[in-house]
Structure formats: C-alpha cells, structure tokens
N, C-alpha and C positions, 0 to 999 in steps of 0.2 A: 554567499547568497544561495546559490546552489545545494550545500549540504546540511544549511539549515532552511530549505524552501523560505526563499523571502524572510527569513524572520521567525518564522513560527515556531522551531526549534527555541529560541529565546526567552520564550513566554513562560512565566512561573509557571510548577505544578504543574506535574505528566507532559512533558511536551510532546511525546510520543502520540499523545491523543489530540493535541494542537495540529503536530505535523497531519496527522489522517484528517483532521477536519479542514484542516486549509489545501490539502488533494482535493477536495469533493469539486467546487465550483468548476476545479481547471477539467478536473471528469465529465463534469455537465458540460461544458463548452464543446470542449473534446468531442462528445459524444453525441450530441446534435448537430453537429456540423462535418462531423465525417465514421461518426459510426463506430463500431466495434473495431475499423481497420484502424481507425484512427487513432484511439486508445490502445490498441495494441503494439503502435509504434512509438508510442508515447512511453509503455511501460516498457516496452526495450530497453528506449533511450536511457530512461530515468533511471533503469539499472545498468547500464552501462556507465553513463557517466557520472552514477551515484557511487561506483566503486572508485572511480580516479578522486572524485568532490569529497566523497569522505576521507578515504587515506589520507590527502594534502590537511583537511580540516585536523583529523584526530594527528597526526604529526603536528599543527604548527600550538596544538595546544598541548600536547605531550601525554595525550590519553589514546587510548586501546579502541574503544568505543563510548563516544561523547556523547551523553543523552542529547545534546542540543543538534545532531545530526539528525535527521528526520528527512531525507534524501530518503532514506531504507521504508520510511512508513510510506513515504509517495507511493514508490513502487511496487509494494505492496498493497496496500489500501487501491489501486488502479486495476491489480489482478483481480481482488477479488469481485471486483467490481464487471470485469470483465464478461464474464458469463452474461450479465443483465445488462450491458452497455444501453441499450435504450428505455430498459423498464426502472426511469427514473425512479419509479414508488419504493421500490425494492436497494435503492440505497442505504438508506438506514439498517437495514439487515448487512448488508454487505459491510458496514460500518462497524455494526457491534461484533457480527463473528470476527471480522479481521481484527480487531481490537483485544477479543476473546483469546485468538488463540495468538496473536503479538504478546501478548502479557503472561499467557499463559505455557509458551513454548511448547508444542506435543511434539516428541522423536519427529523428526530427526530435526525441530527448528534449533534446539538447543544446543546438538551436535555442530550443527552449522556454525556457529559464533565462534567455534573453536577455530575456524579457516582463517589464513592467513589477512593482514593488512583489510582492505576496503572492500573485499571479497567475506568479510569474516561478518562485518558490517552488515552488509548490503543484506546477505542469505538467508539468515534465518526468517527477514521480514518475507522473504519470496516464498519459504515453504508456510508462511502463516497467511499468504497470499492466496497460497494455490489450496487450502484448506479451506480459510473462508469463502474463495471461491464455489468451490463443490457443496460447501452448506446455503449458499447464496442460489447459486443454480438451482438445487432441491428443493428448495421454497420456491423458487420462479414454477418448476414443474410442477408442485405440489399445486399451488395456488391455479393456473392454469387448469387444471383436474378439475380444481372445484369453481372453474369458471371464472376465476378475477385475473383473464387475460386486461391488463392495464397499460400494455406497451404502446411505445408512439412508433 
C-alpha cells in the first residue's frame, strides 16, 4: 500500500502521473493544517520509508524499478510543492514542472536511478522534486512582482 500510495500506482496508463495526482489532496491537508513544517516532515518521511516500501515491493515482484511504485512520485511531487506549501493556486504549476522534469530526467535525475536498490528508486524523483521546486518557487516570486500575492 505504501509503494504504490493507496493504489494509485495500479491504475492504467502513466501511473507515475496518478501517483503525483493522488500526493496533492494529502499536500493540501498537510498543509493547512500544519504548514510548510508539516509537509516537510512528510516528505522526509515519504523518502525514507519510500526507500525501504520500494525495495521490498520491487523484490517481491522481481523488478528493478516497478512503474506501479509511485512512493518516489509522492516524495517528490511534496518537494516541489514545498516552496509554495500554502499558496494553494500555484499547485498545478508545481504539478506540471514536477511531472516535466520526472518524465523528463535532467542530469543528474537520470544518474540517480543508477543507485543501488530503493535508494535508486526513490532519487531520481527527489532531484525532479527539488527542480520543480525551484521552477514553482520562481513563479510564486514572479507572480508576487506582479502583484498576484494569492497565499492563505
């Protein structure tokens, strides 16, 4: 349940984009109820124990890295999100670049996947995390500039 959040990994066609859409709700939760600390402990978590949830998953099915594992996209999809933890609007952004560059891999996310077991797993989504990130924050600033401060 864990390495495919709930189920979502399961789901025909891109589950990688399933896993990130079924992150968002528990990020809104998350995140009006305890803020940016709160989701940042979250996405610890979720990479910590997304590295043990995978490994066991991709072992008892005998693959390397199982699309249906989508623990990686939580934790990522959470990062990028991070920067704007209360500027709900700016989700969707945070959504497509983490998507962007998940699918996309730029140095070094693709290097990452070469690392060993649930750590090989888990990485590459955290540098497509901490990428989206930075493009998600830039829009917040940007936006902010031109006045469409939107946050709660």
């Amino acid at each position: 349940m864990i390495a495919t959040w709930f189920g979502s990994g399961l789901l025909p066609w891109a589950p990688g984009t399933w896993g990130s859409l079924a992150a968002l709700p528990f990020a809104v939760a998350l995140a009006w109820f305890g803020g940016a600390w709160a989701l940042s402990i979250a996405t610890l978590l979720s990479f910590l124990v997304g590295i043990w949830a995978s490994q066991r998953y991709a072992d008892a099915i005998g693959r390397k890295d199982p699309g249906s594992v989508v623990i990686d996209e939580v934790a990522g999809q959470w990062l990028a999100i991070l920067p704007i933890a209360t500027t709900f609007w700016l989700y969707p952004v945070a959504f497509l670049a983490f998507r962007l560059f998940d699918i996309t891999k730029p140095w070094p996310a693709r290097n990452a996947e070469n690392l060993p077991g649930g750590m090989g797993i888990m990485a590459d989504d955290i540098v497509a995390g901490f990428y989206a990130g930075i493009v998600t924050w830039l829009v917040s600033v940007i936006s902010q500039a031109a006045g469409l401060n939107l946050s709660l």
